[in-house]
N, C-alpha and C positions, 0 to 999 in steps of 0.2 A: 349209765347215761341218765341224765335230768333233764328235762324237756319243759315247757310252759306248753297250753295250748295251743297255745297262736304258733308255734312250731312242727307241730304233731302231724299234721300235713305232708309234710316234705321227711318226718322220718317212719310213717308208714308207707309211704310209696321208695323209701331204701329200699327196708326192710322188715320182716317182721319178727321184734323179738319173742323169744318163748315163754316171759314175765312182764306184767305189767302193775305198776303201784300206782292208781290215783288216789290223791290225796289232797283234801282240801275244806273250806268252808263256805265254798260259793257252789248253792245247787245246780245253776243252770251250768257254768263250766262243769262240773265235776260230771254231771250226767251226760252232756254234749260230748266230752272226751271217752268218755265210754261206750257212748252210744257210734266214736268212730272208729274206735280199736276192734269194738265187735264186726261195723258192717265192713272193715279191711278182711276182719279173718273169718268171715263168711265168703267173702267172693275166693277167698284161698283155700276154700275147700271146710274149714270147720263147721260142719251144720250141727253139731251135739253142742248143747246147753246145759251147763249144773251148775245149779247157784244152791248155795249155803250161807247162813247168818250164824256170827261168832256169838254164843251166848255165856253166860255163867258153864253151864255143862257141857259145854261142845265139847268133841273131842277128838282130840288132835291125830292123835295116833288113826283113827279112822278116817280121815282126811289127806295124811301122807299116803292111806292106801285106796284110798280111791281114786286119787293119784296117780299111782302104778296100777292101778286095774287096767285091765283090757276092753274097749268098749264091746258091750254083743254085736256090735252090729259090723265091728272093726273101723268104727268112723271114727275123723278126726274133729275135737270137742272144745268148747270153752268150760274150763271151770271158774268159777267167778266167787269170791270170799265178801261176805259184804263185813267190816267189822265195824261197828258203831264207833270205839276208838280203833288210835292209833296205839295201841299196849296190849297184843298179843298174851306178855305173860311170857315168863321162862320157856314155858313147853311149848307154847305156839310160836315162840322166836325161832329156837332150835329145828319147828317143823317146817319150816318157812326157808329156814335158811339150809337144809339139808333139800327143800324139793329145789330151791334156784341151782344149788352146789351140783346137783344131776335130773336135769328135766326131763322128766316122763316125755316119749315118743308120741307126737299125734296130741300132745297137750298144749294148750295156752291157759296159763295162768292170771286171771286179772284180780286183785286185788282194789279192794274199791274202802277209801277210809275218812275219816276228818281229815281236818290240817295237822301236820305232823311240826313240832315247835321243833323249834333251832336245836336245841339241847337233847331231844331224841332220835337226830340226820344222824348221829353217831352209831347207833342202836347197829347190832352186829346184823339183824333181820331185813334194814332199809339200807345199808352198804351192801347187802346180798343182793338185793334190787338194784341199786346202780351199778354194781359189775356184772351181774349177768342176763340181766333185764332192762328195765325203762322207768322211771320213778317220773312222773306229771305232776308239779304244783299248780293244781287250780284255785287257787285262793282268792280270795277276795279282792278287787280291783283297787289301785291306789285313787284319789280324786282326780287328779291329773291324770291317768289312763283312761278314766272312764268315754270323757268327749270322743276320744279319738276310737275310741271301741262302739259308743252310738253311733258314729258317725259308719263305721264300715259296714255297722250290720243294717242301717238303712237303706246303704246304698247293695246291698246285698240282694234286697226286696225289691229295687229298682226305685226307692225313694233319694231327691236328691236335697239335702237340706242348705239351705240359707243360711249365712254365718250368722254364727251363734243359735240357731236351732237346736244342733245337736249338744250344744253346753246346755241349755235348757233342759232337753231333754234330762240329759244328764246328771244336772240339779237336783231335780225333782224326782229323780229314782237312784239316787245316790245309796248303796250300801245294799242294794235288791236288783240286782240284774233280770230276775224272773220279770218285775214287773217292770223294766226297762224294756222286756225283749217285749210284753204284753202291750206295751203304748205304743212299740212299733208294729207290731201287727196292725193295732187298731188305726195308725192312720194310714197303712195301707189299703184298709178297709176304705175308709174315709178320702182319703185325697187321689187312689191309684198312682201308678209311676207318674214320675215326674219331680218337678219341682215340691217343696213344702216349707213354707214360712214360718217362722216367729210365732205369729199369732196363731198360726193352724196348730202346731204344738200344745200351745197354753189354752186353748180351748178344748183341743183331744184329753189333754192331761185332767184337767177341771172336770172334763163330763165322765173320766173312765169311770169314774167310783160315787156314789152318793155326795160322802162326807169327805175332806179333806183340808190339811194343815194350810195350805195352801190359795185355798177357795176362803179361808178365816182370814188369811193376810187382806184380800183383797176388799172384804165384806169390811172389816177394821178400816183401812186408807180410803173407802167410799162412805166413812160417815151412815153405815146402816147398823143401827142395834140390833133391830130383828131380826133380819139373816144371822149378823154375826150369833146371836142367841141362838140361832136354832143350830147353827154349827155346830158349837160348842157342846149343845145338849146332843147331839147326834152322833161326835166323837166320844164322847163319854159313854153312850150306849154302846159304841163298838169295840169299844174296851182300848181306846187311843192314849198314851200314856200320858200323862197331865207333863211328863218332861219334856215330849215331842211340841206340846203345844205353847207349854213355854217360851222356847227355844222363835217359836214363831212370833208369838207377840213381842219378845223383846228386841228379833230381827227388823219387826217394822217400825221399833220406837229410834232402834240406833240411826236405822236409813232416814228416818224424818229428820234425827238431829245430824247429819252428816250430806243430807243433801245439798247440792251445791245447785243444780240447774242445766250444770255443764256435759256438752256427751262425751266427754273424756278426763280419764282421770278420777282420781276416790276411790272409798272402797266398791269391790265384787259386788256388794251385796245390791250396792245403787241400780247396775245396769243388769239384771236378771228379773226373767218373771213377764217379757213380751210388751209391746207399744200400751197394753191396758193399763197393765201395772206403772210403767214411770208415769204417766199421765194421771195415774191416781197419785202415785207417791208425788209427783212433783205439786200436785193441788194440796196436798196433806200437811208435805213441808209449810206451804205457804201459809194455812189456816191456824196450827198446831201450834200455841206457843212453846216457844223451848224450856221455858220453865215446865210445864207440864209435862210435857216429855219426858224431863229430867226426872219428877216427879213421880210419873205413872214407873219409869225405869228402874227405880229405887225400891219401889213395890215390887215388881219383879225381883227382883234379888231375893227379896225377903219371901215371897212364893216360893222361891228353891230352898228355901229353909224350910218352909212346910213341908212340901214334896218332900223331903231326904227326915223329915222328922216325925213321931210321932201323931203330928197332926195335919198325915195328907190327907184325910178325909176335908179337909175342910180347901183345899187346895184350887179345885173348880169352882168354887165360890168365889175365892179371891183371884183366879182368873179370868171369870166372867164380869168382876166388876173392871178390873183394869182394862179390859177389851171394851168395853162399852162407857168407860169414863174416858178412851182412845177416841169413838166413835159419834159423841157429846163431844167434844174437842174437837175433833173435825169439822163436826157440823155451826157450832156456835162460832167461829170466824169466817162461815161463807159468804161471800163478797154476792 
């Protein structure tokens, strides 16, 4: 059997298989899904716990037998394999798939692994899993799944968000669910059930962290150098990748040249980022000639040649000047 998380529910209250394979690259699924296969086969009587880490010398052979050992105590037990990959190895295949072919009495097997690629579902060890066990892909969520995944785990907390909140949300912890679920705590911290806005978001998201990609966007389209400068110096001491920050300055050049004014319609990128951000971006648009924009954006380009070359040391330099040659530009056509 294969299962996703968001199913895992409805097939531990079947039943409970005698093997389990998660597998994946998303920590909080992958640990959430084990943390519910354990508390199922605890309340089923397993109170015994062995956990083991597959290493260079681990070995196999004393693993299928501990396996069939007998516990002292005669209890029934989880044994739990953590293996960094998904590639056992000839001998760890074989052991894997001789314990699913006859499961030890009183045992539950969990396997716990990365994301396992298309080309090794074949693998004779993860077919031993799906016929006589449970194989879980918790991998990493697609963009479009995400909103609708923020959205239930708010409302799980008793938060109830305002359209387009939880896309928000979502935005801005896109590819890290740990720190998705973390901005949700925190504004349950902040807001208690109920209702929670647009804005309530973009300010919770802003204050969780010091420094952020995101707090530069805003600092840039409000015409401020010296925030945006201390940002900049700030991710850089945190070790923020000059690609991430990129990525943001050249987000706010395309929205300045593609902003229309209108609240429908254009690109995504216009209507994200809460009532602060279009009011800055739509003041931005207006100030910002389009030559310069085109201009500062050209520079960008040529930044991703540093970054990718030779000479990214020199890379935050030339992104702090385009941020605040953004931010002079803002400033010098306010009305």
């Amino acid at each position: 059997m294969r299962l996703v998380p968001e199913t895992l529910s409805r097939a531990l209250e079947a039943s409970l298989a005698p093997a389990w394979l998660v597998a994946g690259d998303e920590p909080l699924r992958v640990g959430e899904t084990a943390d519910a296969i354990r508390a199922r086969a605890r309340a089923l009587g397993y109170t015994g716990r062995e956990v083991s880490f597959v290493e260079r010398s681990f070995d196999w052979d004393e693993f299928a037998a501990g396996l069939r050992a007998m516990s002292l105590f005669a209890e029934r037990r989880i044994v739990e394999l953590r293996m960094p990959t998904p590639k056992p190895g000839t001998e760890g295949g074989k052991a894997l798939v001789a314990a699913l072919a006859e499961p030890a009495p009183d045992v539950l097997l969990l396997v716990i692994t990365d994301k396992i690629e298309y080309a090794d579902r074949s693998s004779a060890w993860v077919r031993a899993f799906e016929e006589h066990g449970c194989c879980i892909d918790a991998e990493q969520l697609l963009p479009e799944q995400l909103p609708s995944w923020v959205e239930a785990r708010m409302r799980r907390v008793g938060l109830v968000p305002e359209a387009d909140a939880a896309q928000l949300l979502a935005d801005r912890c896109e590819g890290n669910l740990v720190a998705a679920h973390q901005e949700i705590e925190l504004l349950r911290l902040l807001c208690g059930p109920g209702p929670v806005s647009v804005d309530s978001v973009a300010e919770s998201v802003a204050t969780s962290a010091r420094y952020h990609v995101f707090q530069l966007g805003e600092a840039m389209l409000a015409g401020d150098p010296a925030r945006t400068l201390r940002i900049l110096d700030g991710l850089a001491a945190e070790g923020e990748e000059p690609t991430l920050v990129l990525w943001c300055i050249a987000e706010e050049l395309r929205s300045i040249l593609q902003w229309t004014g209108q609240a429908s319609g254009g690109a995504r990128r216009l209507f994200r980022g809460g009532r602060r951000r279009k009011e800055l971006l739509a003041s931005a648009a207006r100030r910002v000639p389009r030559r310069a924009a085109l201009e500062l954006l050209t520079a960008a380009a040529r930044t991703d040649g540093l970054i990718k070359g030779p000479r990214k040391d020199e890379a935050w330099g030339e992104l702090a000047r385009i941020a605040t040659e953004l931010c002079i530009a803002t400033r010098n056509r306010a009305g």
